[in-house]
Backbone as CSV, one residue per row, in Angstrom:
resi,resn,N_x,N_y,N_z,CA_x,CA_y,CA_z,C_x,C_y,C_z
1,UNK,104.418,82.742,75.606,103.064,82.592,76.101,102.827,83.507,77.308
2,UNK,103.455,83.298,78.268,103.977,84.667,79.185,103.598,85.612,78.810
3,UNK,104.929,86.337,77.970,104.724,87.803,77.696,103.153,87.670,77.429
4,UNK,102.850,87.322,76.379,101.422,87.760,76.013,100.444,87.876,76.717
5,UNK,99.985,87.162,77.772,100.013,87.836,78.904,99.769,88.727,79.689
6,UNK,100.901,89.231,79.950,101.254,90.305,80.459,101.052,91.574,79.756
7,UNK,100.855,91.207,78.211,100.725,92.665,77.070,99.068,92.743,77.315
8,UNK,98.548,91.691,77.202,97.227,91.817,77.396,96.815,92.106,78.351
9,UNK,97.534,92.160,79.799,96.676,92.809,80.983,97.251,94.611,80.857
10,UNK,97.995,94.528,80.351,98.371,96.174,80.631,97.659,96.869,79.069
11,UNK,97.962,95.950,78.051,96.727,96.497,77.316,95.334,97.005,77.317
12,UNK,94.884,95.664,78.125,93.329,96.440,78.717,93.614,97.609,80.016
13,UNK,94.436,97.739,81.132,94.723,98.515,82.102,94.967,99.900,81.100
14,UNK,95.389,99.938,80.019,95.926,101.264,79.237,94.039,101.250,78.377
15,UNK,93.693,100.469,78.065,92.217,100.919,76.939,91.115,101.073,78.250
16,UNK,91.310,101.104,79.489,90.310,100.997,80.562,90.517,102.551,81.135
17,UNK,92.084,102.891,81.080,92.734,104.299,81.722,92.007,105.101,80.602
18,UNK,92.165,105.311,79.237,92.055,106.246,78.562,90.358,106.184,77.778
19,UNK,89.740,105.002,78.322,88.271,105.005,77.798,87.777,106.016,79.287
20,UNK,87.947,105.867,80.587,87.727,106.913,81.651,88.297,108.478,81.394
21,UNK,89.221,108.697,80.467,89.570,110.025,79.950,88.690,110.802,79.447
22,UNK,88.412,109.726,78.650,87.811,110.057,77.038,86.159,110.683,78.114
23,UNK,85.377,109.676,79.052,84.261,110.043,79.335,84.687,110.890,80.847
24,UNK,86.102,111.466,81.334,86.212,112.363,81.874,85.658,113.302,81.410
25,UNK,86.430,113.615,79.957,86.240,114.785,79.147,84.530,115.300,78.940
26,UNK,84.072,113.695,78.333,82.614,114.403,78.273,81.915,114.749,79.057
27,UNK,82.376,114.149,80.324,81.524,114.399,81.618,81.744,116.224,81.789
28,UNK,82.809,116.922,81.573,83.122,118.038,81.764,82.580,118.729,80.612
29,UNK,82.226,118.407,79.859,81.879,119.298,78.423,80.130,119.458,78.221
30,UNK,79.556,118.084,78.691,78.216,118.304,78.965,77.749,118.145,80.673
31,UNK,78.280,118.064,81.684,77.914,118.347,82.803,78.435,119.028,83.936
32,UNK,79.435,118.881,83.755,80.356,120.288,84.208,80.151,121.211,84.736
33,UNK,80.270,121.622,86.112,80.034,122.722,86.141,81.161,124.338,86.200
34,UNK,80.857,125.610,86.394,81.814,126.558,85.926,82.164,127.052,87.124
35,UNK,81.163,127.290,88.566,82.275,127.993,89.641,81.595,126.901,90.593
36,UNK,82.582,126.632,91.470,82.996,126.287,92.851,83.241,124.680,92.617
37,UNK,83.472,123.705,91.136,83.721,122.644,91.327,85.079,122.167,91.440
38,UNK,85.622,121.226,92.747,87.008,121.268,92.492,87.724,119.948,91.075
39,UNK,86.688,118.844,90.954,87.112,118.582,90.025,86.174,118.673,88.539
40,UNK,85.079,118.606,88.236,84.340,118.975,87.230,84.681,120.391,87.148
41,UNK,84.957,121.604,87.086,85.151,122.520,86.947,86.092,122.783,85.998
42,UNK,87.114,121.900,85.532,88.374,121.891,85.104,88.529,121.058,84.088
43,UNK,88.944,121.038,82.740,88.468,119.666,81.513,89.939,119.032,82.163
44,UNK,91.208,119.397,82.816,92.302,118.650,82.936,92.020,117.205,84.362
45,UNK,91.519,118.433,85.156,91.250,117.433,86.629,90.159,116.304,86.145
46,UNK,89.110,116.410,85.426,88.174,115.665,85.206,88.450,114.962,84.533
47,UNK,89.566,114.662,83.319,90.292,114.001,82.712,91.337,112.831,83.418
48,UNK,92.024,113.425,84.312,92.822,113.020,84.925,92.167,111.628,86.356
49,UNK,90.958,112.607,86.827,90.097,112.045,87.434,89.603,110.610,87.094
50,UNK,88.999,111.168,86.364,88.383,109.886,85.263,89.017,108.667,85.433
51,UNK,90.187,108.912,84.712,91.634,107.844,84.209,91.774,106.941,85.101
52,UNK,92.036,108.064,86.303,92.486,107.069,87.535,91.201,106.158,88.006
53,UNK,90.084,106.554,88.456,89.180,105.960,88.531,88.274,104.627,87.711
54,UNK,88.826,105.209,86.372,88.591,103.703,85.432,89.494,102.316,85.337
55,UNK,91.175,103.414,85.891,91.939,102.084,86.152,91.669,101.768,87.264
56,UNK,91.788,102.316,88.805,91.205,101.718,90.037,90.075,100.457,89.311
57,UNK,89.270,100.746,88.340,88.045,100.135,88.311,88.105,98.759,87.711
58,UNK,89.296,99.139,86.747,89.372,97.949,85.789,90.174,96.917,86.289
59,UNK,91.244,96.704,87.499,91.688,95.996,88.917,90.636,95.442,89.334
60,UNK,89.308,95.916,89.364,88.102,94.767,90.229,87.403,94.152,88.835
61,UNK,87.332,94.869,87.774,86.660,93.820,87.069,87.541,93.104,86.100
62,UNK,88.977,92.997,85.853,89.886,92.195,85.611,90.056,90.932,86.232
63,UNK,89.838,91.201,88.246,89.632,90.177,88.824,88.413,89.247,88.863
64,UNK,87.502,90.242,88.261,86.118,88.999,88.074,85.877,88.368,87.147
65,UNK,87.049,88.819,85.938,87.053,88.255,85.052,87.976,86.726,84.946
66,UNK,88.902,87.180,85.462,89.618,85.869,86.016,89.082,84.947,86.584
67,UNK,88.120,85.408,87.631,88.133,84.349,88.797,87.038,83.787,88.201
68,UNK,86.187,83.956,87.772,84.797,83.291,86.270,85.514,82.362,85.656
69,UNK,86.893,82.582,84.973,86.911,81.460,84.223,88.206,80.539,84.451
C-alpha cells in the first residue's frame, strides 16, 4: 500500500516534468525568439527550463492536492 504511493507521487512528479518539456518545446517553436534570448533562444534551454519549472510547480499543487482531501 506504501509503495504505491510513492509510485504515484513520482509518477505524477515524472508526467508534470515532461508535460513542461513537451510545452518548453512549443513555447520555443512558436514563440521563441532568434537573437539575444538566453533561454527561449535555444529549443534545449527552453526544454530543460520548462521541466524544471513544471516540477518546481507540481510540489505546490501536489500539496494542494493533499491538503483538500
Amino acid at each position: 500500500m506504501y509503495l504505491c504511493s510513492i509510485m504515484k507521487t513520482k509518477l505524477f512528479y515524472l508526467g508534470m516534468t515532461l508535460m513542461g518539456m513537451v510545452v518548453g518545446y512549443l513555447y520555443y517553436t512558436y514563440y521563441g525568439c532568434t537573437k539575444g534570448c538566453a533561454i527561449t533562444g535555444n529549443p534545449w534551454r527552453s526544454t530543460v527550463y520548462f521541466g524544471f519549472m513544471f516540477f518546481l510547480g507540481s510540489n505546490l499543487i501536489k500539496d494542494l492536492i493533499t491538503k483538500k482531501s
